[in-house]
Structure formats: structure tokens, C-alpha cells
C-alpha positions in Angstrom: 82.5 102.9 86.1 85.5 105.2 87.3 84.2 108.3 89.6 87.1 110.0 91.7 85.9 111.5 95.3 88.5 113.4 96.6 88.6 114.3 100.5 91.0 115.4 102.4 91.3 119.3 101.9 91.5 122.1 104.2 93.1 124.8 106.2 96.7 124.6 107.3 99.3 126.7 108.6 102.6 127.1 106.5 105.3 124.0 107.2 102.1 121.8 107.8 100.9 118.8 106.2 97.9 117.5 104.7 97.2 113.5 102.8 94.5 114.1 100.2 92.6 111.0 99.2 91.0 109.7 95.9 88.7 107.1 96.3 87.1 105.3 93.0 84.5 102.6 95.2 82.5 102.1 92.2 85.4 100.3 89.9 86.0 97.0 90.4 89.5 96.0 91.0 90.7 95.3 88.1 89.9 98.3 86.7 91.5 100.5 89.8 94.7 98.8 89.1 94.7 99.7 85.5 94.6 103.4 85.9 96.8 106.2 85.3 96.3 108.4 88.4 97.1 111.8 88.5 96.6 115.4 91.4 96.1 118.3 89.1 95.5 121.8 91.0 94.3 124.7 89.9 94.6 128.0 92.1 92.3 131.2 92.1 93.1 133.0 88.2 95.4 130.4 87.3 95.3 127.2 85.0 95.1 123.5 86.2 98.4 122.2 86.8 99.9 118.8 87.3 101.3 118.2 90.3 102.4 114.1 90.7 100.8 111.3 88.7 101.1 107.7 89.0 100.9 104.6 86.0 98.9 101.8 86.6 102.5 99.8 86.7 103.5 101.9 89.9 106.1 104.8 87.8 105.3 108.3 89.5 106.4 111.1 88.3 106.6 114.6 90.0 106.1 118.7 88.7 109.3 120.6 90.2 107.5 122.3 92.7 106.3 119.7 94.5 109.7 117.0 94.7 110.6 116.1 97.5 107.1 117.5 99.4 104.3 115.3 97.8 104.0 111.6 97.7 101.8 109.9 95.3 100.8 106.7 96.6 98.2 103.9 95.7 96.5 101.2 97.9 94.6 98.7 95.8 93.0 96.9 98.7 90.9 100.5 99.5 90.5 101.4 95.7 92.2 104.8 97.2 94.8 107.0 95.5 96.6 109.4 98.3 98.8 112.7 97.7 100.8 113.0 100.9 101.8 116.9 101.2 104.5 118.1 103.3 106.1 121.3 104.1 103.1 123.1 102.7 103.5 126.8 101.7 101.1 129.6 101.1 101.5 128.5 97.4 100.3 125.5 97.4 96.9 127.2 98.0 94.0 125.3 95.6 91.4 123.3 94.9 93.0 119.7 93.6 91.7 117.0 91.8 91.8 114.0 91.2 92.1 112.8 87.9 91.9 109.0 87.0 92.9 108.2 83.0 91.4 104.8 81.9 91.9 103.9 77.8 92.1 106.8 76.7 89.3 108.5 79.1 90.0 110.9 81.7 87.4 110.8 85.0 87.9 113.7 87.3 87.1 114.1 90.9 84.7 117.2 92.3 88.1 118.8 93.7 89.0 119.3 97.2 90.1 122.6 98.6 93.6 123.2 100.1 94.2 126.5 101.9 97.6 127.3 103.6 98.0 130.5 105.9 101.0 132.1 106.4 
């Protein structure tokens, strides 16, 4: 009913930019616009962290250490969830996913990889 693909990862330089995308095709719409989105990362020996999330009314809400950087986003018409990264530091290096929260059910994403090089 609800499966996340991620896309969007890869390899930037430091100060660069990357839009991550979240794309549940299989849900109808009524069900896209009822979902909690959330990007979680999770770098290399460190736990999965939230990064920015998203209600189904629109509220987003952001970790420190991405404000003012990332932009949560949502476009109903494509059934696609977007994480807009700017100013990208070596940091930020991880795999993110996607993570969509449905009534009380979470459905994650495969992950996309994120690498930035100093």
C-alpha cells in the first residue's frame, strides 16, 4: 500500500547541494496525503537519526543540525516527498531514508546514499 523509493543520493563536494526524493507510486492519493513523512539518516557506526519530518496537515519540523540547510517539502500531484539539502558538509555524509508513518505504521524506503568530500 505505502512503499518509499528514495533517489536522489550521491557524491558532492562540501558547500554543494543535493534534493533527495521519496516517491510512494503505489498509494493512492488519499492515502499520500494522510502521511506523516519523515528523512531519517544514519551514518557509518552511528544510529539512525531524524533529520526533518513533515505531518500530513503540512507542520515540518527540523533536527538542529540541519535548520536552515534542509527543506522538507511535499507535492501531492507526484505522490513525491523531497528533502532539499543545502550547504552540505562532510557531516552530513549517510545513507537517508525515507520514512512514511501511516496509522500507527511506519514504511521505510531502501535508503539513498549521500557522500560529501571535503
Amino acid at each position: 500500500q505505502v512503499q518509499p523509493v528514495e533517489s536522489g543520493g550521491g557524491l558532492v563536494q562540501a558547500g554543494g547541494s543535493l534534493r533527495l526524493s521519496c516517491k510512494a507510486s503505489r498509494a493512492i492519493l488519499s492515502t499520500f496525503r494522510s502521511i506523516d513523512w519523515a528523512w531519517h539518516r544514519q551514518a557509518p557506526g552511528k544510529q539512525r537519526e531524524l533529520g526533518a519530518g513533515m505531518t500530513a496537515g503540512g507542520t515540518t519540523n527540523y533536527a538542529d543540525f540541519v535548520k536552515g540547510r534542509f527543506t522538507i517539502s511535499r507535492d501531492n500531484t507526484k505522490k513525491t516527498v523531497y528533502l532539499q539539502m543545502n550547504n552540505l558538509t562532510p557531516e552530513d555524509t549517510a545513507v537517508y531514508y525515507c520514512d512514511a508513518g501511516y496509522y500507527g505504521s511506519h514504511y521505510w524506503g531502501q535508503g539513498t546514499q549521500v557522500t560529501v568530500s571535503s
